[in-house]
C-alpha positions in Angstrom: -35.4 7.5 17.1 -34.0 4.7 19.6 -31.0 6.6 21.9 -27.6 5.0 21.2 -25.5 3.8 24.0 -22.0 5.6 23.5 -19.2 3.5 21.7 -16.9 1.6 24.3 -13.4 0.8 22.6 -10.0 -0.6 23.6 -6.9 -0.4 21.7 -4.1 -2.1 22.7 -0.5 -1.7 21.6 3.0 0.0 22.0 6.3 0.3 22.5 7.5 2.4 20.2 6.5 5.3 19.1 5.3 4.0 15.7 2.6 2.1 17.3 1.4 4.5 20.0 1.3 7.3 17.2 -1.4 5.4 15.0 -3.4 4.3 17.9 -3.8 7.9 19.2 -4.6 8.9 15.1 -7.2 6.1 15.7 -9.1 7.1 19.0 -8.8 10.8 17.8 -11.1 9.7 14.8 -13.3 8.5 16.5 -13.8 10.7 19.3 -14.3 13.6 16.5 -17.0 11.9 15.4 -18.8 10.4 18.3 -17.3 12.8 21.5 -19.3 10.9 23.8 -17.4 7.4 22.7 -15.4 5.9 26.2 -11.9 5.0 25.0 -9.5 2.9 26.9 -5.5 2.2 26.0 -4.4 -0.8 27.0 -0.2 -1.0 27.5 2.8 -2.6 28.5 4.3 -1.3 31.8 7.1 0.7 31.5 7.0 1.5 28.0 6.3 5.0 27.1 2.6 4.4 26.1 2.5 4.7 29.8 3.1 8.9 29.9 2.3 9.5 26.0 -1.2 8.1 25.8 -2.0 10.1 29.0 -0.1 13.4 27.5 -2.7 12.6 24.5 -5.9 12.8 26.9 -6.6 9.3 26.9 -6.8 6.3 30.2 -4.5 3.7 29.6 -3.9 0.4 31.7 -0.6 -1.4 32.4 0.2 -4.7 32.1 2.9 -6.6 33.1 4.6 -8.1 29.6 7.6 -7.6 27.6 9.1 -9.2 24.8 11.4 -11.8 24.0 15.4 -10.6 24.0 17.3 -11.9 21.8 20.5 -12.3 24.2 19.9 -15.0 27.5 18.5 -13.0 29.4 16.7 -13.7 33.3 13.9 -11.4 31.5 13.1 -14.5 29.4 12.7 -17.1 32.5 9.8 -14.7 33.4 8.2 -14.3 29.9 5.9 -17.4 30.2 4.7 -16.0 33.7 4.3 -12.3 32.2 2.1 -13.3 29.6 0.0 -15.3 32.0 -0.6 -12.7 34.1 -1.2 -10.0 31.2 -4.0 -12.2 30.0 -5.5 -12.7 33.3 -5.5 -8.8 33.9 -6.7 -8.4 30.2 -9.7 -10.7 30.9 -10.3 -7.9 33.8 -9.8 -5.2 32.0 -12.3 -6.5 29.0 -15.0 -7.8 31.5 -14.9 -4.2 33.9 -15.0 -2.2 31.1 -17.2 -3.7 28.3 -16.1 -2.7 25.1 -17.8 -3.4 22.0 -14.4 -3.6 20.0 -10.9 -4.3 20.8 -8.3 -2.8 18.6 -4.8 -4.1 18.3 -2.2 -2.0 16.9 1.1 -3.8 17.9 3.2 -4.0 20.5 3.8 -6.5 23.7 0.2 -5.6 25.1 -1.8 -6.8 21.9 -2.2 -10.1 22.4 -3.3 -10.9 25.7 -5.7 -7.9 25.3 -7.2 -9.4 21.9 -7.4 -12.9 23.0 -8.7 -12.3 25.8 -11.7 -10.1 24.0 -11.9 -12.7 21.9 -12.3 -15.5 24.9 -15.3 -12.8 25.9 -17.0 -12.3 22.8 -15.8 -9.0 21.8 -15.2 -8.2 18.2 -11.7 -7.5 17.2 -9.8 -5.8 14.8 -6.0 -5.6 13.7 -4.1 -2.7 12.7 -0.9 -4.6 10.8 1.2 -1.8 9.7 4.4 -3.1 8.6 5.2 -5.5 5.5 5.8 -8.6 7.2 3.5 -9.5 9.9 4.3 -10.5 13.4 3.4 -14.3 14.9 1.1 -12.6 17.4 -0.8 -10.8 14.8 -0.6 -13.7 12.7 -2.1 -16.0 15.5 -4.7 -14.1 15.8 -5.9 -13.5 12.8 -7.9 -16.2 12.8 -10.9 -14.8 15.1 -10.4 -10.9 14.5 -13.1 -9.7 12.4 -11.0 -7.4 10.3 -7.5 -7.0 9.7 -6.5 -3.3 8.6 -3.1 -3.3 6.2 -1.0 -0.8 4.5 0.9 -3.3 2.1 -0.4 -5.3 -0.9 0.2 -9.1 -0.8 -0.3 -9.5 3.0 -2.9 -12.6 1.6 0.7 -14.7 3.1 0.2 -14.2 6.4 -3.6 -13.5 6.7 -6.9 -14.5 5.5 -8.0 -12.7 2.6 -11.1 -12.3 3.2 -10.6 -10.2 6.4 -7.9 -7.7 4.6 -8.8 -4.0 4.3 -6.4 -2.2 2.4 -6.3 1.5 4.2 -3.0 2.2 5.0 -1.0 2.8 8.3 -3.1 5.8 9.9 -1.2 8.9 10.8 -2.7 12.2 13.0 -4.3 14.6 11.4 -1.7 17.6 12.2 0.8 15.9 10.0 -1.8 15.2 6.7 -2.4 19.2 7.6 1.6 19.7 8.2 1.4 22.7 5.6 -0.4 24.9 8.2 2.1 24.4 10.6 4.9 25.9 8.2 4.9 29.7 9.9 7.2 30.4 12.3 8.4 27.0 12.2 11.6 27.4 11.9 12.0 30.0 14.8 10.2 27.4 17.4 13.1 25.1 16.6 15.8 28.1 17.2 17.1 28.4 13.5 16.7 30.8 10.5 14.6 30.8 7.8 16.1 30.3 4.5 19.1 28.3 5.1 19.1 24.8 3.5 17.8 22.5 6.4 18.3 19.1 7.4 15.5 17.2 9.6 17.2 13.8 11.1 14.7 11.7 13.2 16.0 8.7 14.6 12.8 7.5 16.0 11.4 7.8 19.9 14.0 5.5 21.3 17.0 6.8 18.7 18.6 4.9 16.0 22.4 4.4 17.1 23.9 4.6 13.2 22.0 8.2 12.2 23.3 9.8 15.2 26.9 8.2 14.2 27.2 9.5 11.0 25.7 13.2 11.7 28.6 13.2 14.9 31.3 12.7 13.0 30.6 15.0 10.0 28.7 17.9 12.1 32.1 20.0 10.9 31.0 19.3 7.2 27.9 20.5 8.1 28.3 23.6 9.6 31.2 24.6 6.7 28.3 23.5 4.1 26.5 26.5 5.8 23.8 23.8 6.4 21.0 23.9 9.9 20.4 20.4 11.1 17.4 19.4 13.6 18.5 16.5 15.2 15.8 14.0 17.0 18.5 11.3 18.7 16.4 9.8 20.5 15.9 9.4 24.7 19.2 7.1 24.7 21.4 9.1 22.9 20.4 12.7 24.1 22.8 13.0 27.1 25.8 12.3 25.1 24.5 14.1 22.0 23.2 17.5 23.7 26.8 19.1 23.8 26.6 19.9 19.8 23.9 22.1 20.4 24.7 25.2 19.0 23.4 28.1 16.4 23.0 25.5 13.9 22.9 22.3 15.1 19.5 21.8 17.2 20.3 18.6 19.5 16.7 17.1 20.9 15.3 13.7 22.3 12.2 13.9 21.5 9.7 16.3 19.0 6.5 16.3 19.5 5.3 19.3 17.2 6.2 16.9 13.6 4.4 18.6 11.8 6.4 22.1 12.3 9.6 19.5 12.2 8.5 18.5 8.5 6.8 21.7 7.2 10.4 23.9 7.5 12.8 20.7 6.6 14.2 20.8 3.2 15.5 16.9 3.2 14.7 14.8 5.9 16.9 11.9 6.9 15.2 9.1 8.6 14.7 4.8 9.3 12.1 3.1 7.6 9.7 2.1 10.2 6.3 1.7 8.9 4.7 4.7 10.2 7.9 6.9 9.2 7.5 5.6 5.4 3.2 6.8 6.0 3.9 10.5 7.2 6.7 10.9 5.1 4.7 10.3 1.9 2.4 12.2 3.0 4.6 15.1 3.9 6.2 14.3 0.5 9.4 16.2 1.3 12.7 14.6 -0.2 14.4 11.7 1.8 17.1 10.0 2.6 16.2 6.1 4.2 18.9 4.6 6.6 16.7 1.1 7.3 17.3 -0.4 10.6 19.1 -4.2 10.4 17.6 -5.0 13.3 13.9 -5.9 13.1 11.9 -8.8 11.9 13.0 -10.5 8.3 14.8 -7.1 7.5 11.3 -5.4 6.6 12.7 -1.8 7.0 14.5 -2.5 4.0 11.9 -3.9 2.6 10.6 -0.6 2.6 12.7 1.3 1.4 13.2 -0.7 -1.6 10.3 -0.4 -2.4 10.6 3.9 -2.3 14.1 3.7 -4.0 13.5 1.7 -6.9 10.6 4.0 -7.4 12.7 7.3 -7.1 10.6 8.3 -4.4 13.9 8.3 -1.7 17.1 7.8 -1.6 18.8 5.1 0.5 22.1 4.5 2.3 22.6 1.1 3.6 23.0 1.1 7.5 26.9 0.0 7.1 27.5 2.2 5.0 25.8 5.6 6.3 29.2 6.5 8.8 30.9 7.8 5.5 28.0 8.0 3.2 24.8 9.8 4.8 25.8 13.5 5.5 27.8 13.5 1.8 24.7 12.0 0.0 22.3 14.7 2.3 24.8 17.4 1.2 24.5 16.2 -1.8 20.8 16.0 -1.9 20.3 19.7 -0.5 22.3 20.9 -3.9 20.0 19.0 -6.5 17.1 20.6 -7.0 16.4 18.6 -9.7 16.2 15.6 -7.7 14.5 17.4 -5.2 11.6 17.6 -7.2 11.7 14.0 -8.5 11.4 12.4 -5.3 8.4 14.6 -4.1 6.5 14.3 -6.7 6.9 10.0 -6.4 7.1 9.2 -2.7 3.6 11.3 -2.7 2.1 8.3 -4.7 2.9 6.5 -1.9 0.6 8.4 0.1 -2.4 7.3 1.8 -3.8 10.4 3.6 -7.2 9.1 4.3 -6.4 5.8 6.1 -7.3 7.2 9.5 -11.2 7.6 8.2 -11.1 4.3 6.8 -10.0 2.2 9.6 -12.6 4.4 12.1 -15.6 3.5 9.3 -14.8 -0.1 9.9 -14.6 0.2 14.0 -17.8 2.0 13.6 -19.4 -0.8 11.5 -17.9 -3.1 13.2 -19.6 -2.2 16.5 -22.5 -1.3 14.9 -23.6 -4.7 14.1 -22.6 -5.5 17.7 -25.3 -2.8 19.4 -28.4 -3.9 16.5 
């Protein structure tokens, strides 16, 4: 039997936690089934890819990139020059290390990575998770060999015959969240068997969640409710004085999967990979989308639970008065309880993670023959 060379793999992407989470669900994959693969991130420097990939066990490079802001900014004088360089480092980065597939997962660092695998030969491959894609993704499109999607109809913004429908990819320890349930409650500091109210904001925070719990946190506590609230790394210093028996005030949770298993509703935005582990977890939720992203795909998302019963949503203008009353409400109805678990779990793809590592691994297989 001919010896195989071990797989060499880059994935590139980040930002925000929603696309550093499925890149790590990604490499993990992989290295369970092939321990000896090499596997390099590639990142945008200063961004927290640059301490969670390491926490994660993995190498990651920097490069120097950001995106466009929206405001005038002196940032944007420099983005033409940024890019330049990133690609030039990229084409570094590709050549020293050799992969025999580039992944791109989102983020700043994507594209110079992937075009400049592509400008050496190296078979690439897109991760798109969100609705609407992205003009990077889009651009490249046309020379990756597969592009990975968790939305139908994404034929509008790439060629159809490089679409694998798998889903967004989410770690393991969340599709096995259940295992996680004991003692859960007690690593956060509250009590099992009081109604409990899990409100993630995302890694960076989401400015109108942590508005609306702040100003109804009395409600709360009289409703005899427990909240764990995620406020993300902005909004933690000016948040961490509600702490209290009830009211658990944190930037940042990495153990989800105990988060999840002893919430009874969770409150949350509706990122892309948020809408994956939730239907997964299939706990009832309340959706607060985010205004500010690309053609307003968050609520996009949510939509496309609510009109399904599988979540409830509260408009982002509206969540100051409406969120902790509707989550009050929620934690009361056990009838509706039910109804949204049982359809937000037909949203579920738990097995995406396999299915975009079999098509790395074919992918790169073709390359070694």
């Amino acid at each position: 039997m001919q010896q195989r060379n071990p797989y060499r793999v880059i994935i590139s992407g980040g930002g925000t936690g929603g696309h550093i989470y499925p890149a790590v669900a990604i490499a993990n994959e992989i290295k369970a089934r092939h321990a000896d693969a090499e596997i390099l991130f590639v990142g945008a420097k200063g961004r927290m890819e640059m301490q969670k990939v390491p926490a994660a066990g993995y190498k990651i490079e920097g490069l120097w990139i950001s995106g466009i802001q929206r405001k005038l900014s002196l940032d944007n004088l420099a983005f033409p020059l940024k890019v330049i360089a990133s690609y030039f480092k990229a084409r570094k980065i590709v050549k020293t290390f050799k992969p025999d597939i580039a992944i791109g997962v989102g983020g700043y660092a994507s594209w110079p990575l992937l075009q400049a695998a592509n400008s050496a030969g190296v078979p690439t491959l897109i991760q798109e998770q969100n609705s609407y894609a992205g003009i990077a993704n889009k651009a490249l499109s046309k020379k990756v060999r597969a592009i990975c999607v968790a939305y139908e109809r994404m034929e509008r913004f790439f060629p159809g015959d490089k679409i694998i429908y798998t889903g967004n990819p989410v770690r393991k320890d969340i599709v096995d969240y259940k295992q996680f349930g004991t003692g859960a409650h007690e690593f956060f500091g509250l009590k099992p068997g009081i109604p409990t109210v899990f409100v993630m904001g995302g890694s960076l925070g989401a400015r109108t969640i942590n508005i609306s719990i702040e100003r109804h946190l009395e409600e709360l506590k009289q409703a005899g409710v427990q909240v764990l609230w995620q406020t993300g790394k902005f909004y933690y210093e000016n948040l961490k004085q509600y702490n209290s028996d009830t009211i658990k005030v944190t930037d940042f949770i990495a153990d989800m999967n105990k988060a999840y298993a002893m919430a009874d509703v969770i409150v949350s935005r509706a990122g892309a990979l948020s809408i994956s582990e939730l239907s997964i977890v299939g706990k009832p939720c309340i959706l607060v989308p985010s205004p500010n992203v690309a053609e307003d795909h968050q609520t996009k998302n949510a939509k496309a639970l609510s009109e399904k019963d599988a979540a409830w949503m509260v408009k982002d203008m509206n969540a100051p008065e409406q969120l902790v009353q509707k989550a009050l409400e929620l934690l009361k109805d056990t009838a509706a309880q039910e109804v949204l678990t049982k359809n937000i779990k037909v949203f579920a793809r738990p097995n995406a993670t396999e299915k975009i590592a079999d098509k790395v691994i074919e992918i790169m297989n073709e390359v070694k023959k």
